[in-house]
C-alpha positions, -999 to +999 in steps of 0.1 A: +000+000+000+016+031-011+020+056+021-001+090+021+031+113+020+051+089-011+015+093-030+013+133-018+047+135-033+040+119-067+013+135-072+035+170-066+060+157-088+032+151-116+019+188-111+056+199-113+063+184-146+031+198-162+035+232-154+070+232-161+059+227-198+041+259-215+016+266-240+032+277-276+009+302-291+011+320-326-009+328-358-009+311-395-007+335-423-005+327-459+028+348-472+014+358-502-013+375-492-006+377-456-041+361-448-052+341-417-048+304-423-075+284-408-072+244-406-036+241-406-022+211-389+004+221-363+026+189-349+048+191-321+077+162-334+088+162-298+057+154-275+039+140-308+008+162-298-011+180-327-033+208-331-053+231-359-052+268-362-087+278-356-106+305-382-087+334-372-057+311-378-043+309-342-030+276-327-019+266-294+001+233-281+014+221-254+055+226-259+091+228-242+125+249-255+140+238-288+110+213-296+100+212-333+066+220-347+057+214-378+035+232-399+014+216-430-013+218-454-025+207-485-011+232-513+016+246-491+053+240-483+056+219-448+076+244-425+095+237-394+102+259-365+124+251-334+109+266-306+134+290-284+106+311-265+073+316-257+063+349-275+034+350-296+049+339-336+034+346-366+040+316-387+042+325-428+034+294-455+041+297-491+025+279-519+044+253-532+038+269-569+049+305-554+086+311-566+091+338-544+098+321-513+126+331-489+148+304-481+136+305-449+096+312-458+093+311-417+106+349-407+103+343-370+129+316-372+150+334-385+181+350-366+187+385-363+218+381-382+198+358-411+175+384-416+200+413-422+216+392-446+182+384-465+173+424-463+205+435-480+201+404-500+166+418-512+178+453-514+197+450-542+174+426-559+146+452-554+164+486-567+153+496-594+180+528-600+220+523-603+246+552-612+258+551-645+290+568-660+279+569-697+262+589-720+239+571-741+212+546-729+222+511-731+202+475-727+171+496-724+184+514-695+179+554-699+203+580-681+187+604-663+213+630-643+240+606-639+212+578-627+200+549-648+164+536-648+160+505-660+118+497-665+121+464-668+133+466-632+111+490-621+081+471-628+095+438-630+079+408-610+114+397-594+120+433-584+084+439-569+086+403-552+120+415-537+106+449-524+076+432-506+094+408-487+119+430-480+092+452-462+077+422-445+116+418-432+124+455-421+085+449-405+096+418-384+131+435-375+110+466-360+089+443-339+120+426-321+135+458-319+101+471-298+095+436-284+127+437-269+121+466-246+088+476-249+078+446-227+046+437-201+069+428-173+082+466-176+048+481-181+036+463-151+062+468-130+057+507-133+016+511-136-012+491-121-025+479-158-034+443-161-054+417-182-075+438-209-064+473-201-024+461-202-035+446-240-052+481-247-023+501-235+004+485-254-016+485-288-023+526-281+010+535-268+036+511-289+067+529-298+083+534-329+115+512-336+138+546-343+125+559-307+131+525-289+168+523-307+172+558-292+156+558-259+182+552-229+157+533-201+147+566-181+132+577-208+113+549-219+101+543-182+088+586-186+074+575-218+053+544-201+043+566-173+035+600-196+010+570-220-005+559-192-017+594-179-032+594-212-044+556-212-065+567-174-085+596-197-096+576-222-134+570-225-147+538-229-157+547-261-122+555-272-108+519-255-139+501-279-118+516-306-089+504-298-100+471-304-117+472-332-088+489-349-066+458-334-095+434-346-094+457-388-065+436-402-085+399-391-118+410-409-097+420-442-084+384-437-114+367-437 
């Protein structure tokens, strides 16, 4: 017969090793159109536990440091991502007849360093004007004040590809940047704000990446504290509108 205290103590143990594990949360967009992707099977290799993104394409499983989920659905390239933290992702799939894939179609598993190279990689894919020294057009490139424009650059599909994922890059490198600093565990520690109103307050009142990049830490704590003045004014009508402009980019989705 297994003693009160040895059971009280597996049963601890048990508790321990659930909680220990967390819940990996993110949303499915198609990287085309950067639409929500319902119905897209997410696998956790490690735990072999599988999931769904629902219709607004979010998905959560149960998941531990540098386990691999896998991401698949008919039409699409399967993607992989290793999981390092527990921060919301956004989780892009490409078409498998879509040529302008990154290597990497998953930008949140991509290093910092990996997606500077893929930026200046795409910048010079994407220009569309280059100095020239000559006189005379040449190869359908016209000079222009010592610049030439070539229009089948200009408007080419390659260049326009490059452009837009180089935006969706510079976009991603922004939101680390802010990420970084710009963090709950700060906010709270310097206002009362919690649950709902925390969410509110951080959609409202998110920096720019060129202010967080110059901002020494005194100044973003008088920034947090000077927002949330203006967060404790706001009606009720104006926090509504908060979320529906959060809530504009999933109906344009659907």
């Amino acid at each position: 017969m297994i003693k009160p205290f040895i059971l009280f103590s597996l049963l601890l143990a048990s508790v321990i090793t659930v909680s220990a594990q967390d819940r990996f949360r993110g949303i499915v967009l198609e990287y085309k159109s950067n639409e929500l992707m319902p119905e897209v099977s997410v696998k956790n290799l490690n735990k072999h536990d599988s999931t769904r993104s629902n219709r607004s394409g979010e998905f959560s499983l149960r998941a531990d440091k540098d386990d691999i989920l896998v991401f698949s659905y008919p039409g699409y390239r399967t993607d992989s991502l290793v999981v390092t933290d527990f921060a919301l992702k956004r989780v892009y799939l490409t078409s498998v007849n879509d040529p302008r894939m990154l290597d990497e179609v998953n930008i949140n598993a991509l290093t910092n360093s990996r997606i500077a190279e893929e930026k200046e990689r795409l910048r010079k894919e994407g220009q569309f004007a280059n100095t020239v020294s000559g006189g005379s057009s040449t190869n359908g490139t016209q000079r222009m004040g010592g610049i030439g424009f070539s229009p089948s650059r200009i408007f080419g599909k390659g260049a326009r590809n490059a452009r837009r994922q180089y935006r969706m890059l510079e976009g991603e490198s922004n939101n680390r940047i802010i990420d970084a600093r710009f963090t709950e565990e700060l906010i709270t520690s310097l206002t009362p704000l919690r649950g709902e109103d925390l969410s509110l307050f951080m959609a409202k009142y998110r920096p720019k990446a060129s202010f967080i990049q110059e901002a020494n830490d005194e100044t973003l704590r008088l920034y947090i504290m000077d927002s949330y003045n203006k967060y404790k004014d706001l009606s009720s009508a104006a926090k509504e509108k908060i979320k529906l402009d959060n809530k504009e980019p999933e109906k344009r989705a659907k």
